[in-house]
C-alpha positions in Angstrom: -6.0 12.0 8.0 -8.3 11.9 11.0 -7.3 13.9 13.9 -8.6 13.6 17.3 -11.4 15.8 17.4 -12.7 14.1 14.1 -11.7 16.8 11.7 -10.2 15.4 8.1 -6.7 17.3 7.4 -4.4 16.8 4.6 -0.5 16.7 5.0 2.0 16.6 1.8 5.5 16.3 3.7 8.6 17.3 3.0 10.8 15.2 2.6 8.2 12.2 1.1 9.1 8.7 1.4 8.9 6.2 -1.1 9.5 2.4 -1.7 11.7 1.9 -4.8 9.3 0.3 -7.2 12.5 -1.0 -9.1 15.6 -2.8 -8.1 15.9 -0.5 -5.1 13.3 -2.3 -3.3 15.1 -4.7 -1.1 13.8 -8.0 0.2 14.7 -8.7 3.5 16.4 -12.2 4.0 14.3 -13.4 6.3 10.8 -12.8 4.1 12.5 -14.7 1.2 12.6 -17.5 3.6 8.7 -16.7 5.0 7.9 -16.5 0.8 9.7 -20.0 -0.1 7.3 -21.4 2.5 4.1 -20.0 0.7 2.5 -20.1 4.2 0.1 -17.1 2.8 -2.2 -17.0 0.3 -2.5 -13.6 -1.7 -5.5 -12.3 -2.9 -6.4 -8.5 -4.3 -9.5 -6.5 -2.9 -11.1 -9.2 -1.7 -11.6 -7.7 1.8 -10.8 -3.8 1.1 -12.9 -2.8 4.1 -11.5 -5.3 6.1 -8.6 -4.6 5.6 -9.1 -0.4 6.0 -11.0 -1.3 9.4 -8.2 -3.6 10.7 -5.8 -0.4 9.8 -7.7 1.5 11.8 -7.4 -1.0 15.4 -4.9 0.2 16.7 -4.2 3.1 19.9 -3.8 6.0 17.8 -4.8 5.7 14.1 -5.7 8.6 11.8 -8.4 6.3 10.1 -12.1 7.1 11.4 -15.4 6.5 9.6 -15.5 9.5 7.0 -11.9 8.4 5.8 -13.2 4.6 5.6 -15.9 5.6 3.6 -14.3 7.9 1.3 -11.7 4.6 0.4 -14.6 2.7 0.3 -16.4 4.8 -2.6 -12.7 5.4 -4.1 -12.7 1.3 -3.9 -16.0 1.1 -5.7 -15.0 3.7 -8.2 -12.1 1.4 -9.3 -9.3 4.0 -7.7 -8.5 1.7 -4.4 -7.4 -1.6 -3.6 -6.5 -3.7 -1.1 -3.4 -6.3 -1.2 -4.1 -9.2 1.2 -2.5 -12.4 2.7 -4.5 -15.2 4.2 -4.0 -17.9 6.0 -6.0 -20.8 6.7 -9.2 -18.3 4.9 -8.7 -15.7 7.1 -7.7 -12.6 6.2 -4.1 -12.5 8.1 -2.3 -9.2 6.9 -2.9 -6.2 4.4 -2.3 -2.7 2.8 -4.4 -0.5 1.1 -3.9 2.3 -1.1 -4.8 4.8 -4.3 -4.1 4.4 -7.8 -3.1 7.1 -10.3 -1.4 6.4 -13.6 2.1 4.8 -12.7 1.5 5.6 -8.9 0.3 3.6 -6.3 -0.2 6.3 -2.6 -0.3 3.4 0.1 -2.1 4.3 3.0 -1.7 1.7 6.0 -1.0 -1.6 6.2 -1.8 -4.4 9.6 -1.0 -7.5 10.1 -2.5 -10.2 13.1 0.1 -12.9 11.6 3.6 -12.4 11.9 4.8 -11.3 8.6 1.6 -11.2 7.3 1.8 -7.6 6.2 5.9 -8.0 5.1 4.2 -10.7 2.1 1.3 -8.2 1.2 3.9 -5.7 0.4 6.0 -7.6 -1.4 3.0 -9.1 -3.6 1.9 -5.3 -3.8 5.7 -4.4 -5.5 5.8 -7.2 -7.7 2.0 -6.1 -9.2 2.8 -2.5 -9.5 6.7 -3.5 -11.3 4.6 -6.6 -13.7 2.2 -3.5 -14.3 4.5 -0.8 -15.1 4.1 1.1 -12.2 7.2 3.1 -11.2 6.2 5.4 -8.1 5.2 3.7 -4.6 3.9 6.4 -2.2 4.3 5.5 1.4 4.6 9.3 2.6 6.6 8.6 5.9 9.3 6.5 6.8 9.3 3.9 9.2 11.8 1.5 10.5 9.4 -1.1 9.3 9.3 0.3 5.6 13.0 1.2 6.2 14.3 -2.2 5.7 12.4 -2.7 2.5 14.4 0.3 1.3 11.7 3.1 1.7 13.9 6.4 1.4 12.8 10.0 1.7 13.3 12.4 -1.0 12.6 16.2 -1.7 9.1 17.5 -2.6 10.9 19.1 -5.7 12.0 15.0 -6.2 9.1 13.6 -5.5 7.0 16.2 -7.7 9.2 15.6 -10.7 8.9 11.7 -10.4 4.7 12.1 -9.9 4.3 14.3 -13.2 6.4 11.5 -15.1 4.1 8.9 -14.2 0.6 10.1 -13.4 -0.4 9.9 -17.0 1.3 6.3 -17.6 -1.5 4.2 -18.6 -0.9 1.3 -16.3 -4.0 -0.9 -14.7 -3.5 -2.1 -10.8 -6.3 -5.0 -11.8 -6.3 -7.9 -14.4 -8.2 -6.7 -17.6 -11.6 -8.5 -17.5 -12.0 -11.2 -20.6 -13.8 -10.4 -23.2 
C-alpha cells in the first residue's frame, strides 16, 4: 500500500478477512432484485487499468502510480484481473485483484453506478466457485463486504486455508481454444 509520503509498505493483518467463496457468501436481497434486471453487462479485464485508476479516485486511497504499475505488469503477466460491469458501454463498477492457485487477494473495488460494484462481486464469486477457487482475500472488513458475509479469521486460520489452496491448479480465465 501507498502511504502518504509515497513509500510502498506491506501489511498482513491479524485478524484477515475473507468472503466465503462457498455457500457462506450471502447475497443480499436487494442485488438479487438489481441481478434479475440484468441492467449490467459483465466483462473480465477488459479495462484493468481503468478499473485500478478509478480505485484510486477517491480522498484517501493507498493506490499511487508505482502500485498501478506493478498490477499492471502483474495484469500482463497473467496474475491480475479485473471483474467489470457496464452499462450503456461504459465501464460502471469494478474490482481488481491477484491470483494464486485457489486464491483470488482482491484489492479495491469502485463503483460510479449504484450497485455497480455489488454485481462485479458477485460475478467475481460465481467465477472463482465455477473455477474451483475456494479462498477470497479481501484483508479488511467493511460494512460494505460485511453484508456479503466477509468475516475475519485468525492469521493461524487464514495460513492454514492459503497452504491448502495455493497449489490447486485452478485458472481465473477461459482456456484459449485450440
Amino acid at each position: 500500500m501507498a502511504e502518504p509520503d509515497g513509500q510502498v509498505s506491506w501489511y498482513s493483518p491479524d485478524p484477515r478477512a475473507i468472503i466465503p467463496v462457498d455457500d457462506g457468501f450471502h447475497l443480499p436481497h436487494g442485488l438479487r432484485r438489481v441481478l434479475q434486471k440484468g441492467r449490467f453487462e459483465i466483462r473480465v479485464n477488459a479495462g484493468f487499468e481503468a478499473v485500478m485508476r478509478a480505485c484510486a479516485e477517491r480522498d484517501e486511497t493507498w493506490i499511487n502510480e508505482e502500485i498501478i504499475a506493478s498490477y499492471v505488469n502483474l495484469h500482463r503477466l497473467g496474475h491480475a484481473h479485473s471483474v467489470e460491469a457496464w452499462l450503456d458501454g461504459r465501464l460502471a463498477g469494478g474490482l481488481y485483484g491477484v491470483t494464486l492457485g485457489g486464491a483470488f487477494f482482491g484489492e479495491s473495488m469502485f463503483h460510479t453506478v449504484t450497485d455497480a460494484s455489488k454485481v462485479a462481486l458477485h460475478a467475481l464469486v460465481m467465477r472463482l466457485r465455477a473455477r474451483g477457487f475456494t479462498l477470497l482475500d479481501t484483508q479488511w472488513i467493511t460494512p460494505h463486504l460485511a453484508t456479503f458475509g466477509a468475516r475475519e479469521i485468525s492469521r493461524r486460520e487464514y495460513t492454514r486455508r492459503l497452504r491448502a489452496c495455493v497449489d490447486a491448479p485452478c485458472e481465473f480465465l477461459d482456456a484459449p481454444p485450440e
